[in-house]
Structure formats: C-alpha cells, structure tokens
N, C-alpha and C positions, 0 to 999 in steps of 0.2 A: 518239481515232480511231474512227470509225464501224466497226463489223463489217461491214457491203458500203454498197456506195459503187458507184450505178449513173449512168452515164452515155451519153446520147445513143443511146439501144437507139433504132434502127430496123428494123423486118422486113417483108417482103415475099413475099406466096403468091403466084404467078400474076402479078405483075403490080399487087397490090391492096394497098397500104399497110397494113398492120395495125397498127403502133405508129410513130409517127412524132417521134421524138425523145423519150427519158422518160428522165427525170434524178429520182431518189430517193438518199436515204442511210437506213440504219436503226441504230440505236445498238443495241450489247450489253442485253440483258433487256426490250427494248421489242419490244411488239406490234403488227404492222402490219396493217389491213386495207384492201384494196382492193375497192372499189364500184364498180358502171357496170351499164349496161343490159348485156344481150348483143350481142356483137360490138365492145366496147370495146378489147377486147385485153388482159383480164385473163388467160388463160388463158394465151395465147400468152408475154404477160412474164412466168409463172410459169413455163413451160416452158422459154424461154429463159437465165433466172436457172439452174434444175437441168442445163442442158447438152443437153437434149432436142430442142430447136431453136438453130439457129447467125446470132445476129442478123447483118443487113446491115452495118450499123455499131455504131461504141458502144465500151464499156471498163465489166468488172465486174472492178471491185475488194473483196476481202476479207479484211480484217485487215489493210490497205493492199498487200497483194499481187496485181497485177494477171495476174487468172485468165482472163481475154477480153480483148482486142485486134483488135478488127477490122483496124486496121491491120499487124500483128505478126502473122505468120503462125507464128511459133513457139509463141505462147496457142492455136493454133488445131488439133493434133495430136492426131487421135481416141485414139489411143495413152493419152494422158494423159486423154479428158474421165471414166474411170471414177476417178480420183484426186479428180480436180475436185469430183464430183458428190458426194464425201463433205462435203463441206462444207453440202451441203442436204437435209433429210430430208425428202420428195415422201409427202404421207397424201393420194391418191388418191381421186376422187368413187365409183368402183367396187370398191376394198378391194383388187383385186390379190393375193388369197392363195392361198400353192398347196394348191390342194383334197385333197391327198396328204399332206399335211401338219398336225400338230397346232397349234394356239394356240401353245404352247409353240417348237414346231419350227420356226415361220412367224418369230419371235421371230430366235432364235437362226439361224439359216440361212448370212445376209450376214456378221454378224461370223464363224459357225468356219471359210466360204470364206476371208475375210481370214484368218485365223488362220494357214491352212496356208502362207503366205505367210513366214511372219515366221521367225527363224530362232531356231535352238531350240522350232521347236514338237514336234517327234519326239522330242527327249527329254522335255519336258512336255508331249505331248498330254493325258494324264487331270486333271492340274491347270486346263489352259489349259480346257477343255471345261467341267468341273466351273464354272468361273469365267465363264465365258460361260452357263449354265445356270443360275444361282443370280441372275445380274445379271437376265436374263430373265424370270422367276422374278417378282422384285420388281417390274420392269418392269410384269408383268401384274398385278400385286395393289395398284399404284401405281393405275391401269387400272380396279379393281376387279374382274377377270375371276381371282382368285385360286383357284375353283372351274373355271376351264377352262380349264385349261392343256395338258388330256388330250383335248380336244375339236376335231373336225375343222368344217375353215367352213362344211360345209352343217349342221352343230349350231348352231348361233350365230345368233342372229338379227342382222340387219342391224347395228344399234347397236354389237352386240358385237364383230361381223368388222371392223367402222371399230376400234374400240379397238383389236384388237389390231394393224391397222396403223399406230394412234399406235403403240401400245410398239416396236414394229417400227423404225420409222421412231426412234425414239428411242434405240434399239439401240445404233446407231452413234456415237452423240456430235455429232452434225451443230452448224454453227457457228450453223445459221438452220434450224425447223422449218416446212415449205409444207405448207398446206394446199390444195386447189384442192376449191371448194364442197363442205366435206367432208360434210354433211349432205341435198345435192341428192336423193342414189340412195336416202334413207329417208321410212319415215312419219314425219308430223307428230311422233305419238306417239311415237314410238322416236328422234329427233332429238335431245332435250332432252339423252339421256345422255351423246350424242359432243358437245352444246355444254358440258354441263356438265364433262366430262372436259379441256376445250381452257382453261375456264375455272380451273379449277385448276395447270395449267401455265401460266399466266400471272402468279395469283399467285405461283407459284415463277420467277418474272421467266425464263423459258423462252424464248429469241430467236424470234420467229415472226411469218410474214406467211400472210395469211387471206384468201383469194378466198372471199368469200358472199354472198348473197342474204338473210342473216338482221337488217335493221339494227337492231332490238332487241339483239342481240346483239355486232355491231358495235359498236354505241355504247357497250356496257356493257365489253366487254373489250378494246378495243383503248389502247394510249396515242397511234395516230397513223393516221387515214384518209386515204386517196390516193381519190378520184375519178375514174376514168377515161372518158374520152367519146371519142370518133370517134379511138383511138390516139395521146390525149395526155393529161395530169395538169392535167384542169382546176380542179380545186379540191383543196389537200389541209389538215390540219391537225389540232387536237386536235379527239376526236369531240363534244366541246361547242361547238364552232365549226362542222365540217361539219355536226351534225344540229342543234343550234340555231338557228345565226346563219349559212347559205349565202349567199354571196358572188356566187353567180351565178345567172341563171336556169336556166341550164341543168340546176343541182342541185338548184335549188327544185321543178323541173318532175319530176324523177327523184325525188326522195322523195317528192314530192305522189302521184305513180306504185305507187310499191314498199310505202305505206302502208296 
C-alpha cells in the first residue's frame, strides 16, 4: 500500500486553473521530486497535499485512509485539518522560525503544544519535556547544528535557519517530509548544506517529496520525478528516465532551459 495516494486534485484561483487533474502515489522511504517551470502548480499541490489550500476536487489518501474528499464533506472539517496536517512535515522556502525563540525552542515548540494535550501530561510534565528536549536535541546534531541549539535565527545563517526547520519539521514524525524549493531564499554558497542535509535523509530512506529548481540534485536524490507543466504531470518517472531519456518535448525544452 502506498503511504499517499493522490487523486484527481483539481484547484482553482479566481477563476484560473491551476492544477488540472493530478494523479501521483508515493511509496513508504522513497523520495519524490517535482519539476516544472514557474507557475506549473508545484507549489500549489504541495500546499494542497499539507491542508493549506482546499483542492476543487480530487481524494488524498494516506496509509489508505482517506483524508480529503471533495465529494465527502465530512474529510472536509477545519476542525480536523490541524490532525490532518500531522501527517506532512512542510520545511518552508523562508524558514518560518519564531525569531523569540532558540534553535532548540524552534525544535521542540509544536510537539510540548501537543503534549499538553495528551492525558497524563501533569503528572509527567518534567519527564514528557525532558523527552521532547533530548529528542530535539539529537534532531539538531542529526542537523549538524549541535553547536546551536542556544542560538536565536538572526544568529544563524541562512543555511543554518533552513536546518533547523528540517529538524523542526521532523519533530513530529510526519508520515511524508515537503519540502517547497527549500534552497530558493539562499546563496549559491550556503545552499549545498541544506542539499546536503536533505541528502542524507534520504539515504535513511526518510518519506519526502521535493519542489526544486536544483536538477543536479534532483537527479542525484530522488527515486521518482513528476514533471509538472500547465497543472498536469506531464512526464514522470525514474530520474534516469526523466533527466536522461525525456519522452516529450516539452521536457526536453524545460531542461534544455534550467541547464
């Protein structure tokens, strides 16, 4: 069984088609990226996948449970899309970290909110805390940011502020890790660490799908490229097949482009 299983996402701004029927599955430890010019609707199917946007039509399934339903207005209850949205861990083109807050604190935040939730946390708050700090903890030394855990994100350079939103983002145990062009908001130079950092979660066969602009990189770590053009999956496949051997002009002409 696939870990999500997308079907038939249609959305619409104003008026303006922006994904027009997209049908992907992604298996458990495989890495997905998806390509396209701007304005493909890579962004938009990412957003919609984390619950951020409410497609037109369609069905997202995960772990064969069906968490969207356009037809089903019961999948559709804002009530539940903050349950939903644990299943997707969203690392941001902009890092999203609260500036009041340390590496460490940025970390941990999301799970000790959840925590206080869960019963029996009052009598084991100092364990549960401690346990969520230590997890965190490794998270960033996982990271390599083991040196700044104490450090607030105008200390950090770009690079750095991106990792700690992977560990962030990896906090919570999400079913599938998004990336949405997580290297866009950096210099060249400082780019490499947060590819290299993504690169490493992969070999730990880490669920993850990858909106970039990088296809060197693409090519090298993903197990399965989706192409996206005018809000459909016009080509997709193993990245030895998409960057190799493209099937269509239209991809031949986009990487002749992005090269």
């Amino acid at each position: 069984m696939p870990v999500l299983k997308v079907e038939n996402i249609h959305k619409s701004f104003r008026g303006t088609e922006v994904l027009r029927g997209v049908d992907f599955t992604l298996e458990r430890g495989d890495a997905l990226s998806m390509i396209g010019s701007s304005g493909s609707g890579k962004t938009t199917l990412l957003r919609c996948l984390n619950f951020l946007e409410t497609p037109d039509t369609g069905r997202i399934l995960v772990n064969g449970e069906s968490l969207f339903d356009a037809s089903d207005p019961e999948t559709q209850q804002e009530a539940d899309k903050r349950e939903k949205r644990l299943h997707f861990g969203l690392v941001f083109q902009n890092f999203n970290l609260f500036p009041q807050y340390t590496a460490l604190k940025n970390v941990t935040l999301a799970k000790e909110l959840l925590a206080k939730d869960q019963e029996g946390y009052r009598g084991n708050r100092a364990a549960i805390l401690k346990s969520i700090r230590d997890e965190a903890a490794a998270l960033l030394d996982q990271v390599g940011l083991s040196d700044k855990m104490g450090s607030y994100p105008h200390e950090l350079s770009g690079g750095q502020q991106q990792r700690v939103a992977i560990a962030r983002a990896l906090a919570l145990h999400p079913d599938i890790l998004c990336f949405d062009e997580p290297t866009s908001a950096l210099d060249p130079e400082i780019s490499g660490e947060v590819l290299l950092a993504i690169k490493d979660l992969a070999r730990r066969h880490i669920t993850m799908i990858i909106v970039t602009h990088e296809m060197g990189f693409a090519r090298e770590v993903s197990s399965h490229v989706i192409f996206l053009d005018d809000g459909l999956i016009a080509e997709e496949g193993p990245p030895e097949q998409v960057f190799g051997a493209p099937k269509t002009e239209r991809l031949r002409v986009f990487l002749r482009a992005v090269r």
